[in-house]
C-alpha positions, 0 to 999 in steps of 0.5 A: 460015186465010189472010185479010186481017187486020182493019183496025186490029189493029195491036199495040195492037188487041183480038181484035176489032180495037179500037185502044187507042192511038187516042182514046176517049171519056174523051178527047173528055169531058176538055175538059168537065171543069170548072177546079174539078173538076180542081183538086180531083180532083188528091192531092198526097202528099209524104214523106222517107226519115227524120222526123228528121236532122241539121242540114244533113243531106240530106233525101230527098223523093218528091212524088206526084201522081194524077189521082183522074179517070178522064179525062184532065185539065188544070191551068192554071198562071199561069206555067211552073211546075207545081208546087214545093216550100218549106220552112216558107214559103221556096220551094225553101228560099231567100228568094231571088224565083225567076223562071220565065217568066210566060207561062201552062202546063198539068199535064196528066194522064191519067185516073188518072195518078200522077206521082212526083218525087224530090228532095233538099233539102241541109238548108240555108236560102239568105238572099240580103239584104244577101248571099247566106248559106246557113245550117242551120235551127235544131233542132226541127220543120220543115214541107217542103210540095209543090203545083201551082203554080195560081192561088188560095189552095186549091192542091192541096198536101201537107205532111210535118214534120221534125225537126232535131236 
């Protein structure tokens, strides 16, 4: 048959011509979704390739976060970090005060959306008093951990332990 094709079937049209691309409602309710809600309805999970190495060894990390929503999301963060990483309290391993620009951001997810980072960690601790010294951690058990940088002592967050031999 030979005919006009139903307005709005592009490539991301159904048979009936629904356009998937374009907004739904999902959409139009994720700026109701309260600041607490989404704060909470964010799983940070974060693991190694090993649970035990070497001093100094490189240390592999996957961080994972999802959105358990099935709207989209906003997580308001003081600074422009979203998120980071520490190693038994040392952001990033280091001692050394990180600066980011203070202006306030966004994490945004869609709904249900996961986001994966990898990430290798180089088994060091960087002191940067007096002067700057990169040493290896002692043996034993050592806590890497991974959140979203929002503001509030109940940041969504994970932890995974090493051991150092």
């Amino acid at each position: 048959m030979v005919g006009r094709r139903p307005q709005g079937r592009g490539n991301d049209a159904d048979e009936y011509g629904v356009d998937s691309s374009r907004y739904t409602l999902s959409r139009y309710l994720s700026p109701f979704v309260p600041a607490a809600l989404a704060k909470r309805a964010v799983v940070v999970s974060v693991s190694t390739d090993r649970d035990v190495y070497e001093r100094g060894d490189p240390v592999e990390v996957t961080a994972e976060f999802k959105n358990r929503l099935p709207v989209p999301i906003e997580l308001s963060t003081p600074s422009q970090r979203r998120w980071g990483w520490s190693v038994d309290g040392f952001l990033e391993a280091s001692d050394e005060r990180l600066y980011t620009r203070s202006s306030p951001s966004t994490f945004r997810f869609r709904g249900g959306e996961r986001k994966r980072v990898s990430f290798v960690w180089n088994g060091r601790l960087e002191y940067t008093r007096g002067r700057h010294e990169s040493v290896r951690p002692e043996p034993g058990k050592h806590d890497i951990r991974v959140f979203v940088a929002t503001q509030g002592e109940r940041d969504p967050s994970d932890t995974t332990t090493i051991t150092l031999e």
